[in-house]
Structure formats: structure tokens, C-alpha cells
PDBQT receptor file of N, H, CA, C and O in Angstrom, charges set to zero:
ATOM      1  N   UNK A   1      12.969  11.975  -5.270  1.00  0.00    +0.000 N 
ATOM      2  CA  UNK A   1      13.151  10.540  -5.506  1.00  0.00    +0.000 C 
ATOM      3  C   UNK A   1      11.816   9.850  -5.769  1.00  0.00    +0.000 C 
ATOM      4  O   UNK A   1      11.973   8.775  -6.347  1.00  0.00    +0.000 OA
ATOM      5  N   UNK A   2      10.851  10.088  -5.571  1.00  0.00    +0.000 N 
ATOM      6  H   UNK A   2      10.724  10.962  -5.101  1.00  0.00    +0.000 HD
ATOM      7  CA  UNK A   2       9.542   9.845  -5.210  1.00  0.00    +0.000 C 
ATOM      8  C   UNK A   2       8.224  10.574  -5.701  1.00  0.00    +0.000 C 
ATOM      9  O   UNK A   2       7.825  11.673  -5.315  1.00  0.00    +0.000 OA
ATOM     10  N   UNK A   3       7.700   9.837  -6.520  1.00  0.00    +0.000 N 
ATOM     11  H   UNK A   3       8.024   8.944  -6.834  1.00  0.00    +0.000 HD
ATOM     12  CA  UNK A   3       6.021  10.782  -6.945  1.00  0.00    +0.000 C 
ATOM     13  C   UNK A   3       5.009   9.963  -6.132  1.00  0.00    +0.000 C 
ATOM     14  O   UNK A   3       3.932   9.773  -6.698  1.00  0.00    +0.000 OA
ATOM     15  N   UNK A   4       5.172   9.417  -4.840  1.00  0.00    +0.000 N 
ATOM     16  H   UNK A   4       6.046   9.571  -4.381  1.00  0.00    +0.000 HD
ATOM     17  CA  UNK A   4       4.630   9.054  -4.263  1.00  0.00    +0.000 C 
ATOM     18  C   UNK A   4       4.127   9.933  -2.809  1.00  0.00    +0.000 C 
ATOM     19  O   UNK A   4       4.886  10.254  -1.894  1.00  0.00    +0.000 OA
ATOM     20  N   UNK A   5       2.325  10.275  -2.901  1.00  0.00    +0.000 N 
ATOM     21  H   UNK A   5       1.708  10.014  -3.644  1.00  0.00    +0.000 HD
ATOM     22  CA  UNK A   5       1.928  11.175  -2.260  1.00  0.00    +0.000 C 
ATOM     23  C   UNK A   5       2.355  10.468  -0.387  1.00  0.00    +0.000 C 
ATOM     24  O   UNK A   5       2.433   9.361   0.147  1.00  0.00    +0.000 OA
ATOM     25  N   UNK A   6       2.554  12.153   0.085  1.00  0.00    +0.000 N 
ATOM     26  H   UNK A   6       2.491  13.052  -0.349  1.00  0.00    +0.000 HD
ATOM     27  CA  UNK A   6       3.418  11.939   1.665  1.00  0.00    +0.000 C 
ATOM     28  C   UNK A   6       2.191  10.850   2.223  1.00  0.00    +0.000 C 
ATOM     29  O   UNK A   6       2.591   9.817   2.761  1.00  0.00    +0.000 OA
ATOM     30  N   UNK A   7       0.779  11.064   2.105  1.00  0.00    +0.000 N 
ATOM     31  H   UNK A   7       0.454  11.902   1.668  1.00  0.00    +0.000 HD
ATOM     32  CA  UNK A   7      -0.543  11.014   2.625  1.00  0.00    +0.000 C 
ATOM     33  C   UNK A   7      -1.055   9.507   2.336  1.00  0.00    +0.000 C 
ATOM     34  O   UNK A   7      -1.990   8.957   2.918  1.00  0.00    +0.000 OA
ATOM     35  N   UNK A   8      -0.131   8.875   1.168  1.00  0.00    +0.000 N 
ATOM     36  H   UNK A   8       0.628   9.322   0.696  1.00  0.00    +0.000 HD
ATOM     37  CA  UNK A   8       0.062   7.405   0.716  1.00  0.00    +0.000 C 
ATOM     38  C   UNK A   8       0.622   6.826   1.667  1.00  0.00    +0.000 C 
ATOM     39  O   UNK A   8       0.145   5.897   2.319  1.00  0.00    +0.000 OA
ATOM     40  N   UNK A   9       1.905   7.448   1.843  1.00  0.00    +0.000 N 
ATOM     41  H   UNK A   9       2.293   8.203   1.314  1.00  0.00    +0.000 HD
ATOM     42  CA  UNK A   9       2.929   6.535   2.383  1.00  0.00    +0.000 C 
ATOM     43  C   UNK A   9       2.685   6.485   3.918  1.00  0.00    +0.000 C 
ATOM     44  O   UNK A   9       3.485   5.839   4.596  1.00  0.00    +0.000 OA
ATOM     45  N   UNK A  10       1.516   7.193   4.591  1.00  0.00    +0.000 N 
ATOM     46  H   UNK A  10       0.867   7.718   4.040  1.00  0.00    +0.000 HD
ATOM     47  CA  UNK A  10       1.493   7.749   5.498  1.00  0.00    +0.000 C 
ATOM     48  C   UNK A  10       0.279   6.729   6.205  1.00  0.00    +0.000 C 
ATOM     49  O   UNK A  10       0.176   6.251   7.335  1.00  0.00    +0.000 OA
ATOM     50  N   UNK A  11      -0.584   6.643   4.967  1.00  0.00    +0.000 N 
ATOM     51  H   UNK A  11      -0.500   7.032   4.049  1.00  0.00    +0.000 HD
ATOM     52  CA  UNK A  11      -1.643   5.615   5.303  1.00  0.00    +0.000 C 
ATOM     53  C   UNK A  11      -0.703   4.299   5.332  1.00  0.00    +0.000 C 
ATOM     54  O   UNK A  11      -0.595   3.909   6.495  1.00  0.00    +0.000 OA
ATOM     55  N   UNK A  12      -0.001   3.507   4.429  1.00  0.00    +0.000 N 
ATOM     56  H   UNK A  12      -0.089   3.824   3.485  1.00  0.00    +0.000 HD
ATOM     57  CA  UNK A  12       0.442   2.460   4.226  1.00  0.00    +0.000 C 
ATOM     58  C   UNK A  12       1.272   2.252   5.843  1.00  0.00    +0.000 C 
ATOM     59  O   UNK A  12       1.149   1.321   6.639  1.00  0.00    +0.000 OA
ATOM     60  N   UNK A  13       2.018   3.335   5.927  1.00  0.00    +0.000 N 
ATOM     61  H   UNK A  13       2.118   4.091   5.281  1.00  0.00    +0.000 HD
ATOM     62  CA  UNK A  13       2.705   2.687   7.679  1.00  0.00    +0.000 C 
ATOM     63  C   UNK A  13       1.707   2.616   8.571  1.00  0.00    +0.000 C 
ATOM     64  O   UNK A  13       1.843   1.692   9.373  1.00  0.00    +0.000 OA
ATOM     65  N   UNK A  14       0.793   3.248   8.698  1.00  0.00    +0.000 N 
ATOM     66  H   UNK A  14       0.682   3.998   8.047  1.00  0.00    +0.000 HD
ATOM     67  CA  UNK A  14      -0.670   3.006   9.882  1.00  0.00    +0.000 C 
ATOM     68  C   UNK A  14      -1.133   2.020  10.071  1.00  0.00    +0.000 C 
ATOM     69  O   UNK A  14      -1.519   1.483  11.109  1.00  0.00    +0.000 OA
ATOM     70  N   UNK A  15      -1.117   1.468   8.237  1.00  0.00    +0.000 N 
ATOM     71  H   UNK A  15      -0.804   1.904   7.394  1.00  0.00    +0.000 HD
ATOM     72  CA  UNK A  15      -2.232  -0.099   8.248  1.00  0.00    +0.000 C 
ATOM     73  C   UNK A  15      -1.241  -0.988   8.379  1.00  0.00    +0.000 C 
ATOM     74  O   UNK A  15      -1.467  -1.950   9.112  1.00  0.00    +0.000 OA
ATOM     75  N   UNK A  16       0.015  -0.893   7.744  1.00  0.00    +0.000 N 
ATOM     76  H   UNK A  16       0.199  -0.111   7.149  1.00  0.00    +0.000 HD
ATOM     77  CA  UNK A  16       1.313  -2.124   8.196  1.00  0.00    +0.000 C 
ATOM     78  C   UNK A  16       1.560  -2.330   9.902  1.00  0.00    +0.000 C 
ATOM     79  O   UNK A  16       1.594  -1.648  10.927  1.00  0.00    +0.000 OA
ATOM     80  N   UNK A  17       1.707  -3.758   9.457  1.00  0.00    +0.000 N 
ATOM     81  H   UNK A  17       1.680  -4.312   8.625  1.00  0.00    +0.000 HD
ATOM     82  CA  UNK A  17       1.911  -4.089  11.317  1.00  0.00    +0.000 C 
ATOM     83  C   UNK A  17       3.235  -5.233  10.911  1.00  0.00    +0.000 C 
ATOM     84  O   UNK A  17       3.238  -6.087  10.025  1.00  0.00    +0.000 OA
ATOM     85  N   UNK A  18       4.127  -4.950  11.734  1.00  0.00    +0.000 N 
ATOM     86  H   UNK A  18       4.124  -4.256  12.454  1.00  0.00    +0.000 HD
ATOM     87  CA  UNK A  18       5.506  -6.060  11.586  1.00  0.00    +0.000 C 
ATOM     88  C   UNK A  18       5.952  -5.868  10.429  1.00  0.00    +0.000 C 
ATOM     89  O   UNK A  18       6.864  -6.639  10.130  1.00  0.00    +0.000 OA
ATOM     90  N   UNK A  19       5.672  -5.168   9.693  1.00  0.00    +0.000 N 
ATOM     91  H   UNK A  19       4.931  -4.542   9.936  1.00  0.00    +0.000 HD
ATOM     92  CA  UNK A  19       6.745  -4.701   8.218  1.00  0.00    +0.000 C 
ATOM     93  C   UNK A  19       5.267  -5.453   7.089  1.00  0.00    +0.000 C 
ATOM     94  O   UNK A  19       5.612  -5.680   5.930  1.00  0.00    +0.000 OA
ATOM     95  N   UNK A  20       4.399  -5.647   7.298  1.00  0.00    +0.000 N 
ATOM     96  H   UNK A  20       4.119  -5.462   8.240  1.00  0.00    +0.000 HD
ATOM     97  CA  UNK A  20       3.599  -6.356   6.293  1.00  0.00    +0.000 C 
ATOM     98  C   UNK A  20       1.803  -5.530   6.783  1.00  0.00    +0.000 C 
ATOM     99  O   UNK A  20       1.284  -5.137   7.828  1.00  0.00    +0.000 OA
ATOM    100  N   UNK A  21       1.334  -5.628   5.086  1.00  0.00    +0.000 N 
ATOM    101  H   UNK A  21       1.755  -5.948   4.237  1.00  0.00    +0.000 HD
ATOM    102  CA  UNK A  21      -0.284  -5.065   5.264  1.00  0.00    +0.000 C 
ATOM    103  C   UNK A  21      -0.758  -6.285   4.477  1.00  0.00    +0.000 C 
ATOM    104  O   UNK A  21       0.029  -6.984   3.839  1.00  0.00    +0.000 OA
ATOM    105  N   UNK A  22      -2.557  -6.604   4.566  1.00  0.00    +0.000 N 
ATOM    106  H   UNK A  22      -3.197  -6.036   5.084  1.00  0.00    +0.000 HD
ATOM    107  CA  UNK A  22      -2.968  -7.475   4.072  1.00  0.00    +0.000 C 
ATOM    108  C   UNK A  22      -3.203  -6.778   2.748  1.00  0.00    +0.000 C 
ATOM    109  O   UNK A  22      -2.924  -5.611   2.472  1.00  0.00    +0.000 OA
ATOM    110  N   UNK A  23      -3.862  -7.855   1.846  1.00  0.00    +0.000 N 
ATOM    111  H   UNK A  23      -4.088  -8.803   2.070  1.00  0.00    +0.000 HD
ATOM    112  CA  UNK A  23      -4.044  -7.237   0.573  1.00  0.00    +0.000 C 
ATOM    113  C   UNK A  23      -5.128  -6.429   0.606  1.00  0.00    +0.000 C 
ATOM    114  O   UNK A  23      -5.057  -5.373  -0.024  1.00  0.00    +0.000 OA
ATOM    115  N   UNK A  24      -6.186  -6.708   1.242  1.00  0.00    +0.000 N 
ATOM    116  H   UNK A  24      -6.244  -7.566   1.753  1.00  0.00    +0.000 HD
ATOM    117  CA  UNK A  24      -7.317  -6.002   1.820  1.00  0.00    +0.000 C 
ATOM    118  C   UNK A  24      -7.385  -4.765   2.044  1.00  0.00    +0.000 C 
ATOM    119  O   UNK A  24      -8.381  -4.061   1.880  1.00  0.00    +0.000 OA
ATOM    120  N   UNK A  25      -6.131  -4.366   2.505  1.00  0.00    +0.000 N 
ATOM    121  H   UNK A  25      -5.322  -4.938   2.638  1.00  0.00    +0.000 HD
ATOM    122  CA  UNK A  25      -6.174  -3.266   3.641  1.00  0.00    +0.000 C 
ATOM    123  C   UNK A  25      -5.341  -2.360   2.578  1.00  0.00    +0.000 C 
ATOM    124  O   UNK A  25      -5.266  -1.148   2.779  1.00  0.00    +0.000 OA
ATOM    125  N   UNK A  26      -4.885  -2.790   1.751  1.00  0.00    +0.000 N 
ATOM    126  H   UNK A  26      -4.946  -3.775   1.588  1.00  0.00    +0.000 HD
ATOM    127  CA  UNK A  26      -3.740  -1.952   0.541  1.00  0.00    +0.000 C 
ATOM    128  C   UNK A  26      -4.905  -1.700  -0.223  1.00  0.00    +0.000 C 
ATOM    129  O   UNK A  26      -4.973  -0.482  -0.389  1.00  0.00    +0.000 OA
ATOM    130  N   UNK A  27      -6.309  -2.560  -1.025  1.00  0.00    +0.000 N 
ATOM    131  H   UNK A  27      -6.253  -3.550  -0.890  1.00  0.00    +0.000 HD
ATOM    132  CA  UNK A  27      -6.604  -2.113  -2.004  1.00  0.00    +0.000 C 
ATOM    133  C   UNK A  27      -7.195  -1.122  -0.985  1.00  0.00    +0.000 C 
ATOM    134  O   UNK A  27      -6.688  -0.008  -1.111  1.00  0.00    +0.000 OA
ATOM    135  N   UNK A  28      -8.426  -1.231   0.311  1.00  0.00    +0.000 N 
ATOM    136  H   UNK A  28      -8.838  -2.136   0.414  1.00  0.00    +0.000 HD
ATOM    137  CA  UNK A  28      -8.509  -0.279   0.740  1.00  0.00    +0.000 C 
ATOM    138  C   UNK A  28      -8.225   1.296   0.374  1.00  0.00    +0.000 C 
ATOM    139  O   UNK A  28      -8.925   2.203  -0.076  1.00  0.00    +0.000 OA
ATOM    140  N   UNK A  29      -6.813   1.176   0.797  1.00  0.00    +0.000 N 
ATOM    141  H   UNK A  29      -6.244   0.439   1.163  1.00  0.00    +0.000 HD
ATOM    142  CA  UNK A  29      -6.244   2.636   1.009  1.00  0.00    +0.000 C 
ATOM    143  C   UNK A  29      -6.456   3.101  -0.825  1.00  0.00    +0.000 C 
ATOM    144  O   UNK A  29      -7.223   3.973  -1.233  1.00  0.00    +0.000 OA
ATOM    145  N   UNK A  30      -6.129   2.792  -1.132  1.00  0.00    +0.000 N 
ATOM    146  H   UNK A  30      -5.506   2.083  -0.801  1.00  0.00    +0.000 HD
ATOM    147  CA  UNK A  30      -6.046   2.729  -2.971  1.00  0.00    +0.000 C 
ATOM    148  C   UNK A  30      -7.698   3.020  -3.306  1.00  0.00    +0.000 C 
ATOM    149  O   UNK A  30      -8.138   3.526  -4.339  1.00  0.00    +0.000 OA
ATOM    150  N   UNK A  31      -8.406   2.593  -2.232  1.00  0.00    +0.000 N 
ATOM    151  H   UNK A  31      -8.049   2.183  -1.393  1.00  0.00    +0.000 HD
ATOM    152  CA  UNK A  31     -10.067   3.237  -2.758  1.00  0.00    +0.000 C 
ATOM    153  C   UNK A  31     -10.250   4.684  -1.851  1.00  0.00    +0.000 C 
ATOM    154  O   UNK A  31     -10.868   5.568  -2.444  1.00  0.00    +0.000 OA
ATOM    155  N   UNK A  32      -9.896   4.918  -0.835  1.00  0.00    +0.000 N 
ATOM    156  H   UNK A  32      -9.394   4.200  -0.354  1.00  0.00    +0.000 HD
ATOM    157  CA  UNK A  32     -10.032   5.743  -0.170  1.00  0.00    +0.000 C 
ATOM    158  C   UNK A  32      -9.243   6.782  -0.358  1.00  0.00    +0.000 C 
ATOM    159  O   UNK A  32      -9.514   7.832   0.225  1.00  0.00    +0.000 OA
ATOM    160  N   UNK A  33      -8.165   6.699  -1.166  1.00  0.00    +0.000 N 
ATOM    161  H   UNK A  33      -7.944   5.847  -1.639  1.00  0.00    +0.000 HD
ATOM    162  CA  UNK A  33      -7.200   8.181  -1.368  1.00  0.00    +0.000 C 
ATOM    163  C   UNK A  33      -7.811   8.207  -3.050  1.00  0.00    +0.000 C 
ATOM    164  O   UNK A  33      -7.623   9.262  -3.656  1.00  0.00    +0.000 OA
ATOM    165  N   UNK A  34      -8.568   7.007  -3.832  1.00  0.00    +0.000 N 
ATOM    166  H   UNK A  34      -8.721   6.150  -3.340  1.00  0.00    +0.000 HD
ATOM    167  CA  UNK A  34      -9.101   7.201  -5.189  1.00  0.00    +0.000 C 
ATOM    168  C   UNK A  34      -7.556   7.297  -5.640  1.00  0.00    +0.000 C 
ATOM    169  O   UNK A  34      -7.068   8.344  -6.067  1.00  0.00    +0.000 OA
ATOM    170  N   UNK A  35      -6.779   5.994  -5.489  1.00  0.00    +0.000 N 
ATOM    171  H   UNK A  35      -7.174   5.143  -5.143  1.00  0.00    +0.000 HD
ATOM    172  CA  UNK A  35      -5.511   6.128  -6.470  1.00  0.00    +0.000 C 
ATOM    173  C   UNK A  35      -5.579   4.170  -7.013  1.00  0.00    +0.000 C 
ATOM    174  O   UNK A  35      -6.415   3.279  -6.862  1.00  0.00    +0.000 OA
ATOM    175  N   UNK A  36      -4.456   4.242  -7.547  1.00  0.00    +0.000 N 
ATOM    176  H   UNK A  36      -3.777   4.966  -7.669  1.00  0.00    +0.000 HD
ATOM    177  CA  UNK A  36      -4.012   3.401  -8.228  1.00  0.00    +0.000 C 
ATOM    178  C   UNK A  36      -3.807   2.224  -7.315  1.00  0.00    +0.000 C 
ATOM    179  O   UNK A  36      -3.690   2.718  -6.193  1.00  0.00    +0.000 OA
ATOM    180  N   UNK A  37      -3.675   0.526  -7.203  1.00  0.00    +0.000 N 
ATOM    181  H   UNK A  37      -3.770   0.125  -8.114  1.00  0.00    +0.000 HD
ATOM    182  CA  UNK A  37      -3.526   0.019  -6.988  1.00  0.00    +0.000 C 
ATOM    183  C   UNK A  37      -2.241  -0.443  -6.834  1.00  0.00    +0.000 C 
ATOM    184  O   UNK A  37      -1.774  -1.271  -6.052  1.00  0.00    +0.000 OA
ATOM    185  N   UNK A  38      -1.739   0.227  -7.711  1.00  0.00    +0.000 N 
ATOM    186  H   UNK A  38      -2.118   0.900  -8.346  1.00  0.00    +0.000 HD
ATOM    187  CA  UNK A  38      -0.222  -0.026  -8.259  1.00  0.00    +0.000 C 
ATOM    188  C   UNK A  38       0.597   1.361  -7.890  1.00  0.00    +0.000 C 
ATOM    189  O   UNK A  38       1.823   1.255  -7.858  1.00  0.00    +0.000 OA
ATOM    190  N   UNK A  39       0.046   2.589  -7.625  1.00  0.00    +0.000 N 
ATOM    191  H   UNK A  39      -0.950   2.675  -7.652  1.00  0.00    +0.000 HD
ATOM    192  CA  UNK A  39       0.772   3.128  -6.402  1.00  0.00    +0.000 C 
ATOM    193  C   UNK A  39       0.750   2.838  -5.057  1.00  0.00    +0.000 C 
ATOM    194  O   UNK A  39       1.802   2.963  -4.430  1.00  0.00    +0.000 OA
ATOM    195  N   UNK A  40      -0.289   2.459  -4.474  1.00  0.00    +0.000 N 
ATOM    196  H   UNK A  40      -1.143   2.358  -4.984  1.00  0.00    +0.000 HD
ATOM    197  CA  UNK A  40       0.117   1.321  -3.375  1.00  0.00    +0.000 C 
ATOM    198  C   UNK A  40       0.913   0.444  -3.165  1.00  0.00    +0.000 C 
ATOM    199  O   UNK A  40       1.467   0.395  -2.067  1.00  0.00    +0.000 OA
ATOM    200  N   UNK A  41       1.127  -0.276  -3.932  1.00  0.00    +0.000 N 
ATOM    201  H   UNK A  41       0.677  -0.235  -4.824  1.00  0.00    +0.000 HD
ATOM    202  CA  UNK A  41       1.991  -1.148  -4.057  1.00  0.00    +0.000 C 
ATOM    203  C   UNK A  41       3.226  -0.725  -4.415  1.00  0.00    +0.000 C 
ATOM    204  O   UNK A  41       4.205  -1.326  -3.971  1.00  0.00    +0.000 OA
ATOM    205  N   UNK A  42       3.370   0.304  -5.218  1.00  0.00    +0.000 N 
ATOM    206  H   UNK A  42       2.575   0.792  -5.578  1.00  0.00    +0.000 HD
ATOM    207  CA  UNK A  42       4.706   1.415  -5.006  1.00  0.00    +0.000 C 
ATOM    208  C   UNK A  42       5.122   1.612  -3.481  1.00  0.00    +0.000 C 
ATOM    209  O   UNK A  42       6.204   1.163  -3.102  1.00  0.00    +0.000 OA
ATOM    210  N   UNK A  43       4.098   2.415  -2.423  1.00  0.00    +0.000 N 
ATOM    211  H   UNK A  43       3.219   2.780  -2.730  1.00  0.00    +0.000 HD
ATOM    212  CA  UNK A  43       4.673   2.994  -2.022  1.00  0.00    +0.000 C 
ATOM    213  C   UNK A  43       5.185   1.401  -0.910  1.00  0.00    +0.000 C 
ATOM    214  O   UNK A  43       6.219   1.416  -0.242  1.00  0.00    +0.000 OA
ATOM    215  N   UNK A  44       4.315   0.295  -0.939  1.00  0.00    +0.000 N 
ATOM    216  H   UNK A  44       3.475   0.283  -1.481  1.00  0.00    +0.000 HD
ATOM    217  CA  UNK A  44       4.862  -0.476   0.132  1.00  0.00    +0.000 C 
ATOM    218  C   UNK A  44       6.007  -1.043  -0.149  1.00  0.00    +0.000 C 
ATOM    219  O   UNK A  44       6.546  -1.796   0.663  1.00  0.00    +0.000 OA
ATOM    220  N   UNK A  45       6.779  -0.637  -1.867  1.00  0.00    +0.000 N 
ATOM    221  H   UNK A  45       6.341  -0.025  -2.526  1.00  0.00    +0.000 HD
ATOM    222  CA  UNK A  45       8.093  -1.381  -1.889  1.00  0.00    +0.000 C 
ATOM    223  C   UNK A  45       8.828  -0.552  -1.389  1.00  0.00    +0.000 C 
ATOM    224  O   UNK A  45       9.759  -0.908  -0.666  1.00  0.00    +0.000 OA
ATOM    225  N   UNK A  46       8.600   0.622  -1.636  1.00  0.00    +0.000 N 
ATOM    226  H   UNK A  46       7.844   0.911  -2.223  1.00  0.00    +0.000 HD
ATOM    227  CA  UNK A  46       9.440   1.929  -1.224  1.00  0.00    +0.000 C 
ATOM    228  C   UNK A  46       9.557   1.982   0.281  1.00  0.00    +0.000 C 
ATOM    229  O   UNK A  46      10.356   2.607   0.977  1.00  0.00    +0.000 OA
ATOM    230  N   UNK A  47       8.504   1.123   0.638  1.00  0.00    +0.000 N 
ATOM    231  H   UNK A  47       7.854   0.615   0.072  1.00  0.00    +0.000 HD
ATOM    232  CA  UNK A  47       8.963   1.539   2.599  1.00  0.00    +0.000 C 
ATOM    233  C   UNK A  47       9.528  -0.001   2.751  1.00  0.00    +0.000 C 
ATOM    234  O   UNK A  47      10.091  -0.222   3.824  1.00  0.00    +0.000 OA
ATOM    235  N   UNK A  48       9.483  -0.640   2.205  1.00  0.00    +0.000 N 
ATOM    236  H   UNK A  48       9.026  -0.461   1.334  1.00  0.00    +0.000 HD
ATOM    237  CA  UNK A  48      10.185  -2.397   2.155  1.00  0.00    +0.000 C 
ATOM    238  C   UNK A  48       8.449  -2.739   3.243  1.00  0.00    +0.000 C 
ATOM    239  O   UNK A  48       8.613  -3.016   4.431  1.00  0.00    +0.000 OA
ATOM    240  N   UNK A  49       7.482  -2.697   2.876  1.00  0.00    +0.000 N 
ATOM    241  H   UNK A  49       7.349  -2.472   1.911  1.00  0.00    +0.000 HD
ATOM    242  CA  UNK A  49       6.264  -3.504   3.509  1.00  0.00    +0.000 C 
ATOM    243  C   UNK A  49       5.632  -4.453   2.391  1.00  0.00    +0.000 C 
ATOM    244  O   UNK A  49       4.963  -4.191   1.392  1.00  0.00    +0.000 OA
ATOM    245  N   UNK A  50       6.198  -5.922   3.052  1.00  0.00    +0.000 N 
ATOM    246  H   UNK A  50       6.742  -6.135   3.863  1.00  0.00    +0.000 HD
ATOM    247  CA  UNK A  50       5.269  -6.983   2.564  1.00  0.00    +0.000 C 
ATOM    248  C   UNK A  50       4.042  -6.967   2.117  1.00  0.00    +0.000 C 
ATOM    249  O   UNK A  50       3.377  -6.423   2.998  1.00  0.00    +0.000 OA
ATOM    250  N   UNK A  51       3.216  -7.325   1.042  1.00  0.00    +0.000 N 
ATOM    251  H   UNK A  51       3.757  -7.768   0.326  1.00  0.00    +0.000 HD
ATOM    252  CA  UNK A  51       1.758  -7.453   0.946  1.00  0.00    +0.000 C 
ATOM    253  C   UNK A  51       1.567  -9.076   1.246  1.00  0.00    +0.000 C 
ATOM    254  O   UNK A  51       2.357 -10.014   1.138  1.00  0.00    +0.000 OA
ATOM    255  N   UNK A  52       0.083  -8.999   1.698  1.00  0.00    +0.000 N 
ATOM    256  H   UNK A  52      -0.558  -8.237   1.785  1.00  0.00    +0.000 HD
ATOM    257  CA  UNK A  52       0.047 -10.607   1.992  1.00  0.00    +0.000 C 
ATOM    258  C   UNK A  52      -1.383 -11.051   1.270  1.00  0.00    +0.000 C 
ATOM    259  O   UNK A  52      -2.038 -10.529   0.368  1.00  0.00    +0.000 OA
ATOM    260  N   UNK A  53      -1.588 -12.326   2.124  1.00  0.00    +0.000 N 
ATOM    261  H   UNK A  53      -1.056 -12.750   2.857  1.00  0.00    +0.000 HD
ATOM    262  CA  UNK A  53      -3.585 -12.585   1.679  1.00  0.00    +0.000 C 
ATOM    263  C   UNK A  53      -3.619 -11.525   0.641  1.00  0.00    +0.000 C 
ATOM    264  O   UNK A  53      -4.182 -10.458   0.886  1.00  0.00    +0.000 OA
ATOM    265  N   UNK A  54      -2.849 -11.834  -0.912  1.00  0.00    +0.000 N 
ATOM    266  H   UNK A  54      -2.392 -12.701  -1.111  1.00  0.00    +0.000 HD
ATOM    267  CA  UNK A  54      -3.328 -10.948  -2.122  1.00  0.00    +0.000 C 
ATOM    268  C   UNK A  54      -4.242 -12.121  -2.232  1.00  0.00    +0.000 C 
ATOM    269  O   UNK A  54      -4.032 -13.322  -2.069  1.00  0.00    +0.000 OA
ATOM    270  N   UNK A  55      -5.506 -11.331  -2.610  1.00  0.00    +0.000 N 
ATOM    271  H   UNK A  55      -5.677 -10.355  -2.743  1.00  0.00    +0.000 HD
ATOM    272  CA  UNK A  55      -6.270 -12.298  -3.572  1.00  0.00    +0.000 C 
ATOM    273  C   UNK A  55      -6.455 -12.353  -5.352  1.00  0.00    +0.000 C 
ATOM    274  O   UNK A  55      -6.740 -13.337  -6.034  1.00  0.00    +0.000 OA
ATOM    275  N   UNK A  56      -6.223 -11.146  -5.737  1.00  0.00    +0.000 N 
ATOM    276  H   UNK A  56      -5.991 -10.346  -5.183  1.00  0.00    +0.000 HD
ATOM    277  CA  UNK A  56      -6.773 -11.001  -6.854  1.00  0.00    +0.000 C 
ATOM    278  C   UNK A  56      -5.520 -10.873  -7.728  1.00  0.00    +0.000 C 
ATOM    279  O   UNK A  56      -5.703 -10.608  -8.916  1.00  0.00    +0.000 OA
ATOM    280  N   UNK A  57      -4.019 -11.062  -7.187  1.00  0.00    +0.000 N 
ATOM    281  H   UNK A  57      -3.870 -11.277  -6.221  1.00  0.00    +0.000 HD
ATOM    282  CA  UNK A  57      -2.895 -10.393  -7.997  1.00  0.00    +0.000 C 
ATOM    283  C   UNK A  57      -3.075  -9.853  -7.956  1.00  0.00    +0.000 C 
ATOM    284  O   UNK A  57      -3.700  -9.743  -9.011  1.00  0.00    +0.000 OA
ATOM    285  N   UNK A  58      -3.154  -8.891  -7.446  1.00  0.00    +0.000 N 
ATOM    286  H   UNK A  58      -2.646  -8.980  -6.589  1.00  0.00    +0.000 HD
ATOM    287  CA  UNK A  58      -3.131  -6.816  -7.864  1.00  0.00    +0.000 C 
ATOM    288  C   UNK A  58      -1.589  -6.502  -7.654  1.00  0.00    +0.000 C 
ATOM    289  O   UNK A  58      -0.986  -5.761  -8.431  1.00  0.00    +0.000 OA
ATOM    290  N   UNK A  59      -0.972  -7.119  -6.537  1.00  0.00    +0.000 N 
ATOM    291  H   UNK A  59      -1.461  -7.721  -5.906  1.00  0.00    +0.000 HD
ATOM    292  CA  UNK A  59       0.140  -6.573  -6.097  1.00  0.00    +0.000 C 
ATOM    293  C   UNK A  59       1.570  -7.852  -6.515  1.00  0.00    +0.000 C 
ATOM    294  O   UNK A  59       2.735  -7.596  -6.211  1.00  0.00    +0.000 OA
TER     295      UNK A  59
């Protein structure tokens, strides 16, 4: 169902707190696994986690 790495989705529930991550903390992970901005943001629709404080539109 998913081309979204286990190790993505894995970071994204760590940094989510109450069903939501800041935008901060998403591009983060997106520099530190060296992926896409926009698989991040994949995988937080895929787990239903809010992004918040976006600053730049990315998400």
C-alpha cells in the first residue's frame, strides 16, 4: 500500500505528540533520513498526523 520507508514513518510517530508534529521537526526528519519534504508529509497523512507552525508551505 505504501512506498513509504518503515524508518520514515517511524521517525514521524517519535517526533508527533497528540496526533500533530511542528513544521520544524518534519523538515528535520526529511534532512536527516536525506528525503523529500513531501515524503514526510506523505507519511504524516498516512498516519493522520497534523503538521503545524509550517513556515515556508512545504507541507
Amino acid at each position: 500500500m505504501s512506498n513509504i520507508p518503515e524508518e520514515i514513518l517511524q521517525a514521524v510517530k517519535e517526533k508527533a505528540e497528540d496526533g500533530k508534529i511542528s513544521c520544524p521537526k518534519a523538515r528535520k526528519i526529511a534532512e536527516d533520513f536525506n528525503v523529500s519534504v513531501k515524503l514526510v508529509g506523505d507519511a504524516c497523512n498516512q498516519l493522520r498526523i497534523k503538521i503545524f507552525a509550517c513556515e515556508l508551505g512545504c507541507f
